[in-house]
C-alpha positions in Angstrom: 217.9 79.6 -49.0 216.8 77.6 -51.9 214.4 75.1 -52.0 216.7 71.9 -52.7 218.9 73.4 -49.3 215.6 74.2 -47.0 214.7 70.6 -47.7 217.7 68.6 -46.7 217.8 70.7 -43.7 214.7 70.2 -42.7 215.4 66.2 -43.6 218.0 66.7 -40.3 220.5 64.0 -42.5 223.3 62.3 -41.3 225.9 60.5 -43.9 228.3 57.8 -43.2 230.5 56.0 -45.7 230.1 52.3 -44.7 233.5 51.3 -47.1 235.1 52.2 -49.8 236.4 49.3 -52.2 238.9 49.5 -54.2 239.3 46.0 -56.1 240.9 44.2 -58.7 239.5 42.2 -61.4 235.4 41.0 -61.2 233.7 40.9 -57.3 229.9 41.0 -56.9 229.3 42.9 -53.7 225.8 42.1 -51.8 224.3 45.1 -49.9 221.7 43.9 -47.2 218.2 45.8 -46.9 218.9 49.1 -44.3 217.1 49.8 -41.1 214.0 52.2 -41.5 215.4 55.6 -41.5 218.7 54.6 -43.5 219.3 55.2 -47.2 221.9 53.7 -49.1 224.4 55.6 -51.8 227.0 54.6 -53.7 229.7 56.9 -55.5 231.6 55.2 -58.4 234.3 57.0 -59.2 236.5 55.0 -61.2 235.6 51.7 -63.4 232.3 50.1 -64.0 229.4 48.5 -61.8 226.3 46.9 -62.7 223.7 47.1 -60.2 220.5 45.6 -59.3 218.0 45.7 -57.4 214.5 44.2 -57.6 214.9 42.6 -60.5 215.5 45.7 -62.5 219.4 46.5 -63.4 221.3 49.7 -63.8 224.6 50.3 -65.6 227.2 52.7 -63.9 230.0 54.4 -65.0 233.1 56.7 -63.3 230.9 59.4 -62.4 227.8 58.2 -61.1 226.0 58.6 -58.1 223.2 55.7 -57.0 220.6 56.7 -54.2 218.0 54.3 -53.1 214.9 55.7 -51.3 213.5 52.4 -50.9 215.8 50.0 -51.6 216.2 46.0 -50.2 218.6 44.2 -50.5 220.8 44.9 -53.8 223.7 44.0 -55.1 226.7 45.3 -57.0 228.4 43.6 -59.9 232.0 44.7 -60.7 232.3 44.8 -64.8 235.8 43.5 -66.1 237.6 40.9 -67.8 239.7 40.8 -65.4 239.9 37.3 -63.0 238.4 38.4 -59.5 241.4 39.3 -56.7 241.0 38.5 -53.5 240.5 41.3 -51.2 240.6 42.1 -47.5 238.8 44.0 -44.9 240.9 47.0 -43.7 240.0 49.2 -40.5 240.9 52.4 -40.2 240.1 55.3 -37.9 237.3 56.4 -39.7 237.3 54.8 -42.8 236.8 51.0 -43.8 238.3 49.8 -46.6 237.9 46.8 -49.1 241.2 46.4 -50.9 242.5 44.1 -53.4 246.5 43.6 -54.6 246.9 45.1 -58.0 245.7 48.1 -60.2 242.2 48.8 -59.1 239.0 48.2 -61.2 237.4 50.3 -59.5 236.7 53.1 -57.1 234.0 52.4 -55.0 232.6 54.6 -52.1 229.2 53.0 -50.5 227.4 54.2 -47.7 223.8 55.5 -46.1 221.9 58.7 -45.2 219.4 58.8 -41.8 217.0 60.9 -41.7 214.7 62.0 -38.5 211.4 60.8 -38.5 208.9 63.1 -40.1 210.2 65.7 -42.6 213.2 63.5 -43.4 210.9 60.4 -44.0 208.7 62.6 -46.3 211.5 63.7 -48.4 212.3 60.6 -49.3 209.3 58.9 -49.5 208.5 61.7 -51.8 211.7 60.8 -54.3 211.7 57.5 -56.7 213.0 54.1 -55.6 215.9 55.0 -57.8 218.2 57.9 -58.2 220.9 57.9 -60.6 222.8 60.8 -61.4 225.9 60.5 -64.2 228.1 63.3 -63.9 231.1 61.7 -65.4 234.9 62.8 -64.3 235.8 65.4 -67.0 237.1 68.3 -66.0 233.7 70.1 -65.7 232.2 67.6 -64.1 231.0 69.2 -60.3 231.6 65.7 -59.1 235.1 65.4 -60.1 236.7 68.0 -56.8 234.0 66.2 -54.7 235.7 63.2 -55.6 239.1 63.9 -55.6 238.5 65.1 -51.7 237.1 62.5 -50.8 240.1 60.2 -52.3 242.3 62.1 -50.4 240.3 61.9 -47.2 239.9 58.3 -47.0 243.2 57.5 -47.8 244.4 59.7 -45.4 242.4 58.5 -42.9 243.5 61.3 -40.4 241.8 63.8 -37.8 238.5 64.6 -39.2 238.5 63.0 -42.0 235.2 61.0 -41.5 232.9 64.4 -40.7 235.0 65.4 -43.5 233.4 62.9 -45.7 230.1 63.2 -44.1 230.0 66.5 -45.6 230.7 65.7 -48.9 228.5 63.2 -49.1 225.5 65.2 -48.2 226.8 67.6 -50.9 226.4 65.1 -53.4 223.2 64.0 -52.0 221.8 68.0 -53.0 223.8 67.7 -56.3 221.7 64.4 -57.0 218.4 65.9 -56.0 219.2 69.1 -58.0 220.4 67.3 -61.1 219.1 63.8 -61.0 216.5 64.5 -64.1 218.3 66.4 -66.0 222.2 65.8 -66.6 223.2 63.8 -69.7 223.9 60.0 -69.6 221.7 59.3 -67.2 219.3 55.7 -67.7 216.4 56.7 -68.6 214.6 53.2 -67.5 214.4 55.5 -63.9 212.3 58.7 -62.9 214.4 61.9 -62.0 213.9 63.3 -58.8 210.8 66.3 -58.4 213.4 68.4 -56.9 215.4 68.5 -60.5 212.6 70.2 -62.5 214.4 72.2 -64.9 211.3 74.4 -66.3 212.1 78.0 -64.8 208.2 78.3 -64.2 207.9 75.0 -62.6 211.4 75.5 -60.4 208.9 79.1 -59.3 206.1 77.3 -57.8 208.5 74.7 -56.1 210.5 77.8 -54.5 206.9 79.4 -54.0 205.3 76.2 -52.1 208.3 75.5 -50.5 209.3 79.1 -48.9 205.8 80.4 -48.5 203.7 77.1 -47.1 201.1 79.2 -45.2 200.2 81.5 -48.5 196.6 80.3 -49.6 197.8 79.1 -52.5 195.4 77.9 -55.2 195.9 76.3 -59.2 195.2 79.6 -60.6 197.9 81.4 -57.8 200.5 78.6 -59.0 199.6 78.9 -62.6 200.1 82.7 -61.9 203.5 81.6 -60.7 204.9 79.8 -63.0 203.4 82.3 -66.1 200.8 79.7 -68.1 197.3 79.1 -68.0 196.0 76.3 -64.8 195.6 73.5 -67.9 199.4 73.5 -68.7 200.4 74.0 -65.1 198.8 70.8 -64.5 199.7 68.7 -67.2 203.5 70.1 -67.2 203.9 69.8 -63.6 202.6 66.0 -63.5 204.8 65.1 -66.6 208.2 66.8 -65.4 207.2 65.5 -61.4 205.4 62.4 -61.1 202.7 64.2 -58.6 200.1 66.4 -59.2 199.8 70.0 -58.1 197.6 69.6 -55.5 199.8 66.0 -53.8 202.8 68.6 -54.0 201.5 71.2 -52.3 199.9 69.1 -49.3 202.7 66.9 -49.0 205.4 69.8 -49.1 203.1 72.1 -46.2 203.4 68.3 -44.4 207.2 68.5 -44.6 207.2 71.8 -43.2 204.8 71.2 -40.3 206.7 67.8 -39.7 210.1 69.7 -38.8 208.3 72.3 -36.9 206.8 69.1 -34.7 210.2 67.3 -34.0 212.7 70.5 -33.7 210.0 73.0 -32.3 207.7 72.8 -29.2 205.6 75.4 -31.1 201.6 74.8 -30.6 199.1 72.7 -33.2 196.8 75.4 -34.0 200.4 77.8 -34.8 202.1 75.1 -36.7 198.7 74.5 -38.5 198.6 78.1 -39.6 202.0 78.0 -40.6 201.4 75.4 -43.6 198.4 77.2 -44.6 195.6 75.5 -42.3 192.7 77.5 -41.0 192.0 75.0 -38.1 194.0 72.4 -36.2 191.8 69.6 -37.2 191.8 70.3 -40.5 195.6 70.0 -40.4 195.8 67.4 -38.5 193.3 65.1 -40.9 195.9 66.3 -43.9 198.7 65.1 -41.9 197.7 61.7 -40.7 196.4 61.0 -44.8 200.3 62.1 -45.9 202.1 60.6 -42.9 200.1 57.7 -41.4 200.3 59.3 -38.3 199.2 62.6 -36.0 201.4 65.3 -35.5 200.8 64.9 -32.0 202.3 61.0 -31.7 204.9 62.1 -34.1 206.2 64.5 -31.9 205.9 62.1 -28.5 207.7 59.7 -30.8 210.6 61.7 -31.9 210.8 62.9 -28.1 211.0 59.5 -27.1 214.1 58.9 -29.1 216.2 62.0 -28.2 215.1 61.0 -24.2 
């Protein structure tokens, strides 16, 4: 399995959309701040949205996919020169729909991932506070069957259709995190996610850390990896990544260990070997500086919420 596919499994996600809107003429939509453990997305798929959020703003097109690790409240501004349509609040079995009289504006599908404590938080907490990924709606665009489906779901609204939707929507979380940084038309104003590297060398030591935790892996052993001297791993790594060599490593043998706490009842001193740590305490020191917590409360916690 593939790095970008190990990690949102180990991230144990759930998506939900929380309404789609399909309006007429110019609407700001407000978007209160999510409960820990919630991310909010948003999927445009037809028209154009300006959106902002801590006072920085983003410009979306049909095409574009918004995540927001760490976001408050934001808000959503509807581009047209259109006059503003009323619009009303429709229920439906699984799908919840805001829905104006007249041609739509746009296309609108807004919603939220949760994540599990522990590997999930670290996942995130590890990605920018903004991801945007424009993939348009051509006819190559891997968005555009994604987006048709879910069309078709939510205005079927029938058996299914919301696990249906689910589904997509954490396929287009793994297409954000694998092309975030590095398809065309995205803003540059925002960081691409680590997980889009497109250096083949550097995508080798992110499959390397990522499937091989325990391996005693060292600069010169990553440098090895990706085929250049320790110098240009570093300095290519912490341009293309944000992080540094060394953060990744530790906090990626932290994501590991944190799934093997919550989904395993495997011992310390096992789990501790299996991210690359000769001694429990040595692990557990590296895991409290990454996660603000032990692995040992993390794992009564997470047992406390499955009780």
């Amino acid at each position: 399995m593939d790095a970008i596919s190990t990690l949102i499994r180990m991230a144990r996600l759930e998506a939900s959309i929380d309404v789609r809107c399909l309006l007429t003429g110019s609407h700001i939509l407000d978007n209160p701040p999510r409960p820990p453990g919630e991310v909010p997305f948003h999927v445009l798929l037809e028209g154009r949205c300006v959106a902002e959020s801590d006072g920085r703003t983003l410009d979306l097109s049909a095409g574009d996919v918004l995540v927001l690790p760490r976001a408050g409240r934001h808000r959503l501004r509807v581009v047209t020169e259109v006059p503003p349509v009323p619009a009303d609040l429709r229920e439906g079995a699984s799908v919840t729909t805001l829905r104006s009289d007249g041609v739509p504006s746009v296309d609108l599908f807004c919603g939220h991932y949760t994540y599990r404590p522990g590997a999930g938080a670290l996942l995130f907490d590890g990605l920018p506070d903004v991801l945007h990924a424009s993939f348009g709606m051509g006819a190559g665009s891997p968005l555009r069957p994604l987006g048709e489906l879910m069309r078709t779901e939510a205005s079927s609204d029938g058996p299914g259709a919301g696990a249906l939707l689910a589904s997509l929507c954490e396929a287009l979380l793994a297409l954000t995190l694998r092309d975030g940084g590095s398809n065309e038309g995205r803003s540059t104003a925002f960081s691409g996610p680590w997980t889009a590297v497109v250096d083949p060398g550097l995508q080798a030591v992110v499959n390397a850390v990522v499937h091989d935790p325990d391996h005693p892996w060292t600069l010169a052993a990553l440098a090895t990896v990706a085929g250049v001297s320790r110098a240009t791993l570093v300095r290519r790594f912490s341009a293309a990544t944000g992080v540094g060599v060394a953060e990744f490593l530790t906090r990626t043998r932290m994501t590991v260990a944190a799934d093997l706490l919550t989904t395993t009842e495997r011992g310390l001193d096992d789990i501790a070997a299996s991210v690359g740590y000769r001694s429990a305490s040595a692990f557990g020191r590296a895991f409290r500086t990454v996660t603000g917590t032990t692995p040992a409360r993390l794992r009564r916690a997470t047992a406390l919420r499955g009780a």
